[in-house]
Backbone bond lengths (Angstrom), bond angles and torsions (degrees), N, CA, C in turn:
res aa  C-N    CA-C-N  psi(-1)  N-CA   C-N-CA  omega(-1)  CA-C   N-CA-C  phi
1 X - - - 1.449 - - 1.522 110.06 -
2 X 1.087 122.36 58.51 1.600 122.35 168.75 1.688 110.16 -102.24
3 X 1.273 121.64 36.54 1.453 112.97 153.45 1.352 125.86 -44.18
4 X 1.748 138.67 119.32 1.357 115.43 154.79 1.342 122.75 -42.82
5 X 1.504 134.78 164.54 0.844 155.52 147.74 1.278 135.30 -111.07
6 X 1.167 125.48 144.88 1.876 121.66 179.83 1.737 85.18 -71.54
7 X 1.847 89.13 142.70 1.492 123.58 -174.93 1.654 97.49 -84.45
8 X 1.613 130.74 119.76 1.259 129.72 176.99 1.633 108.70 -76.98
9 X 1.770 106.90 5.55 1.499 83.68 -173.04 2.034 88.81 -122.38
10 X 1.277 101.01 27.79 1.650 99.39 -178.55 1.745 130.20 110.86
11 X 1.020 119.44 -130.33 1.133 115.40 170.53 1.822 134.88 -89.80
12 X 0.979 124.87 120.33 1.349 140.88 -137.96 1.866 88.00 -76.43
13 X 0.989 143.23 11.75 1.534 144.59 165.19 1.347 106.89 38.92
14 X 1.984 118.89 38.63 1.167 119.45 -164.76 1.210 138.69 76.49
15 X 1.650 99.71 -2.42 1.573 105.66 179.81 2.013 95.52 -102.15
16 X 1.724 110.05 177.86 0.853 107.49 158.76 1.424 115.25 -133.39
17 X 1.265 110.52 136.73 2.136 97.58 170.51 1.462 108.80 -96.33
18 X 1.355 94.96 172.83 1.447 105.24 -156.69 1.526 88.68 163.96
19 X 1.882 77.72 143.53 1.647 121.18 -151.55 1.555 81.34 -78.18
20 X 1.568 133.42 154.25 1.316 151.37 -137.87 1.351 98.62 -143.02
21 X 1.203 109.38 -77.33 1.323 126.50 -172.99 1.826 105.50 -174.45
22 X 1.404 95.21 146.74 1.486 106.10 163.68 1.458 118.62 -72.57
23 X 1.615 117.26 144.78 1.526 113.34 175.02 1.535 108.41 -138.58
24 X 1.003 105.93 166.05 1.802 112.12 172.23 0.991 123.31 -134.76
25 X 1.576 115.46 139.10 1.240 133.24 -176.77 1.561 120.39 -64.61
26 X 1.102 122.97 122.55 1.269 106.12 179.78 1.916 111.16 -70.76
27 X 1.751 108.98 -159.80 1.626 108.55 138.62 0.995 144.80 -51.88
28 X 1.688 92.98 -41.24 1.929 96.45 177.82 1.508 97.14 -70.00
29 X 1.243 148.90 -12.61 1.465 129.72 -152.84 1.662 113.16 95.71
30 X 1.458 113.25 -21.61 1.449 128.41 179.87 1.485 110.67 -57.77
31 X 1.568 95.14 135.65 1.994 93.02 162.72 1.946 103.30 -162.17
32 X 1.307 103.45 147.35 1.162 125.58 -159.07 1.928 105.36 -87.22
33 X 1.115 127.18 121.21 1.177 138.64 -170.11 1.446 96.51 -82.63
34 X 1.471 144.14 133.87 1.012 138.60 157.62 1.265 126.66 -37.26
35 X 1.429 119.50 136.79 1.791 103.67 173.49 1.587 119.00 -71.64
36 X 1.019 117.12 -42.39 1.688 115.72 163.24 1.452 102.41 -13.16
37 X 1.736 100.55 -83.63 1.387 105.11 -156.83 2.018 112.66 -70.37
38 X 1.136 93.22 -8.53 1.216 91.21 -171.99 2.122 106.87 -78.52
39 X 1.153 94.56 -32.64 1.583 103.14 -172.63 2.181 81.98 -77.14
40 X 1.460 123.20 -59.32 1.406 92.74 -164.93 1.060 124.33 -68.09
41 X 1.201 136.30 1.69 1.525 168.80 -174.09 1.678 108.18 -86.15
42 X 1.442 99.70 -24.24 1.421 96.42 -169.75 1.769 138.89 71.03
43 X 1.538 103.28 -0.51 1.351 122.04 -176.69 1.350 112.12 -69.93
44 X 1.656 123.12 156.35 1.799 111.57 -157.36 1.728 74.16 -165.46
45 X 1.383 93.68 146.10 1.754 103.39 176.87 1.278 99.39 -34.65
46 X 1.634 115.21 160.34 1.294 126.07 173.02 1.258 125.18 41.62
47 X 1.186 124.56 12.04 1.240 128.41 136.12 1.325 137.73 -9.29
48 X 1.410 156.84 104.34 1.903 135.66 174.95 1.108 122.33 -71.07
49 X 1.219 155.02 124.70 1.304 148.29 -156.59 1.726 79.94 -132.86
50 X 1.537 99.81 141.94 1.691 108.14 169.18 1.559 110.34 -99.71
51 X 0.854 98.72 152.78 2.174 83.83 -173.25 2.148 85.48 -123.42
52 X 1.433 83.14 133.71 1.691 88.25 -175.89 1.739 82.98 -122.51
53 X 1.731 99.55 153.87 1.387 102.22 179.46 1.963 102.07 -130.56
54 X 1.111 106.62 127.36 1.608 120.55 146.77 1.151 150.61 -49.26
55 X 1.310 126.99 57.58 1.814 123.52 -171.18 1.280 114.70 -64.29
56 X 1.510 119.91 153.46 1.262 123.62 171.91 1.716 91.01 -174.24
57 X 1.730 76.64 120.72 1.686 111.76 -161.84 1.476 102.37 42.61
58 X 1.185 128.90 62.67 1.687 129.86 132.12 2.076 89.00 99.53
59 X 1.491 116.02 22.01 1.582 103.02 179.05 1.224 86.41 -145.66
60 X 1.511 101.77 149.48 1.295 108.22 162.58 1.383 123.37 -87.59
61 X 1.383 110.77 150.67 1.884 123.59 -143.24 1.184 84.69 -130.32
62 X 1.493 143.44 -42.90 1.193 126.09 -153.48 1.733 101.03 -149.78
63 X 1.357 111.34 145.39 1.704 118.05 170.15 1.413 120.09 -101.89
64 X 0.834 149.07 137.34 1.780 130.71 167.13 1.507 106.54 -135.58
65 X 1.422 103.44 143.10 1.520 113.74 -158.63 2.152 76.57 -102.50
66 X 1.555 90.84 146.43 2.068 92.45 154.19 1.905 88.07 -152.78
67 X 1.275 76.88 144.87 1.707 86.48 166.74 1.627 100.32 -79.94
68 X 1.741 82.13 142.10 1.881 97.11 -172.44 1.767 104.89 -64.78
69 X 1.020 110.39 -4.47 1.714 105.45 -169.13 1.893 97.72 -80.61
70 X 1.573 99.44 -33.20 1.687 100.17 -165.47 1.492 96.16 -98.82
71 X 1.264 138.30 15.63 1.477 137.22 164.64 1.163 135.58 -49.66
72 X 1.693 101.48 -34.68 1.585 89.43 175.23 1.392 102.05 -103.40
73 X 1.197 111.00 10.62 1.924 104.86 175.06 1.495 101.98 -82.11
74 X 1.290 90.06 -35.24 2.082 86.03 -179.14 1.205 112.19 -92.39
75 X 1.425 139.28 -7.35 1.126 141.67 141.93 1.841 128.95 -57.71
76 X 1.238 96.83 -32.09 1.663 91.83 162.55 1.269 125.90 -101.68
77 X 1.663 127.53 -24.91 0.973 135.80 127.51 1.865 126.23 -2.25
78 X 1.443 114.97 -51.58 1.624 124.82 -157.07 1.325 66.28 -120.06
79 X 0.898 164.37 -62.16 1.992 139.20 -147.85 2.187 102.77 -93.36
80 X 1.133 96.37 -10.26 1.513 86.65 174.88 1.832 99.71 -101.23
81 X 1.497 114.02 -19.62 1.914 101.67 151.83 1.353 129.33 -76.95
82 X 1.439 99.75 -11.93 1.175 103.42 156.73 1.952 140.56 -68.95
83 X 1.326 67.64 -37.88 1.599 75.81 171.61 1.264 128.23 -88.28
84 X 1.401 109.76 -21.90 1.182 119.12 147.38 1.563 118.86 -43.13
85 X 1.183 122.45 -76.04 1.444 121.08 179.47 1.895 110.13 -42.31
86 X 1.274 105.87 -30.96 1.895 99.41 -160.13 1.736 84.14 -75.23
87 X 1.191 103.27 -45.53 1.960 98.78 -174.54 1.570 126.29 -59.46
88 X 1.089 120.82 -24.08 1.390 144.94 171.73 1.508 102.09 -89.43
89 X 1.078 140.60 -0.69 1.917 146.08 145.34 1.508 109.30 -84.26
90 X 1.175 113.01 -29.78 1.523 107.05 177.73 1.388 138.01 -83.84
């Protein structure tokens, strides 16, 4: 299942997403990340993963895992396209 997909947050900045694999939640709420993606991902026990969530109309539509180490790169990253867009309205 590696189809691209249209990006819900815009333009893909050269990257593409795409569906990985399906997973399931257990009872506890628990679910197991593939090892594939987890080794190209670079993830290692105990790891922090930030969990960002997607609304659309008042539910969340989408989850996205980032390792806490690359957070504020993708956090300034998405607020400096942001600002891009507010300056290009003015």
């Amino acid at each position: 299942m590696t189809e691209p997909v249209a990006n819900p947050l815009g333009s893909c900045g050269g990257h593409c997403l795409k569906v990985e694999s399906l997973v399931s939640v257990d009872e506890r709420g628990q679910m197991v990340l593939p090892k594939d993606v987890r080794l190209r991902a670079g993830i290692k026990a105990k790891d922090k993963l930030a969990l960002t969530t997607i609304e659309k109309e008042g539910n969340v539509c989408c989850i996205l895992l980032t390792k806490a180490d690359d957070l504020v790169q993708v956090v300034q990253s998405t607020l400096g396209n942001i600002s891009h867009l507010h300056e290009s309205h003015e």
